[in-house]
N, C-alpha and C positions, 0 to 999 in steps of 0.2 A: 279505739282507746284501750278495752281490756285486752287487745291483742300484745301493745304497746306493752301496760303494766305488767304484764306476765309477762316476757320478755325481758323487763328490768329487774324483775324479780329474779329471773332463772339468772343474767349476768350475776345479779349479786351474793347468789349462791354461789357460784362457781369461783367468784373471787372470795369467798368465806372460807371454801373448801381449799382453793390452794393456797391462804394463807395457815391455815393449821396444821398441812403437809409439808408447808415450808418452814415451819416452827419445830413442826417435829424433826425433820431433818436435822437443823443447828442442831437441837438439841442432841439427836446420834452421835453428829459428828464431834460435840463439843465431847461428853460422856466417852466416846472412844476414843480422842486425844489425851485426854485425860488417864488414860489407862496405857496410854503409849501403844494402841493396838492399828496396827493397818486394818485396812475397811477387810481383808484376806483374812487374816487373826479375826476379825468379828465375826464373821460371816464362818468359820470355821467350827467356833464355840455356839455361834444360835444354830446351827445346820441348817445358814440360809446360803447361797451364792455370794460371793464377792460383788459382782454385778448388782444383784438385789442392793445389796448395802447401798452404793454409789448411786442406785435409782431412788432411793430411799431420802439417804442426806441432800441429793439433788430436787427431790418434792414432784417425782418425776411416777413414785408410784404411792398408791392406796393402800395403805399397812393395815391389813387383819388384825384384828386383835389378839388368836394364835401367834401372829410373829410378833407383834409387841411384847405380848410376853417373853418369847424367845429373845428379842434384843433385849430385854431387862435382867433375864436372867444373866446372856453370855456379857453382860456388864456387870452383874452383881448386884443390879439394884433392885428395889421392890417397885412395882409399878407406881404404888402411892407416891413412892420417893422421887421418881423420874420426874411424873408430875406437879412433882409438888410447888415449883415456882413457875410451872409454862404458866 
């Protein structure tokens, strides 16, 4: 039985986890449509890869808090501000 619950526990981490990667993603991709920028132009202004981006908005990779930063800045935004309605 506590093999069970831990087990359920670990699933429902894991679904916590890639929903706030998949939250943060919209949110990239929204913030970079919005600025009329290809994931190439993003990724050019944070000095992260084009690819990075696409795994990013995809919820495909774990953003550093280093490269949050960087996508907030090559957006213009203040972190507060990015998060301010997720």
């Amino acid at each position: 039985m506590f093999i069970i619950k831990c087990l359920d526990w670990w699933e429902s981490i894991k679904v916590m986890e890639k929903s706030i990667l998949v939250k943060f993603g919209r949110k990239v991709r929204l913030e970079r449509l919005k600025k009329n920028l290809s994931q190439e132009d993003l990724g050019a202004r944070a000095g992260l890869h084009r690819t990075y981006i696409g795994m990013v908005e995809r919820a495909e990779k774990n953003v550093t808090l280093r490269n949050i930063e960087k996508i907030c800045r090559a957006l213009d935004l203040r972190i507060r501000d990015f998060f301010k309605d997720f």
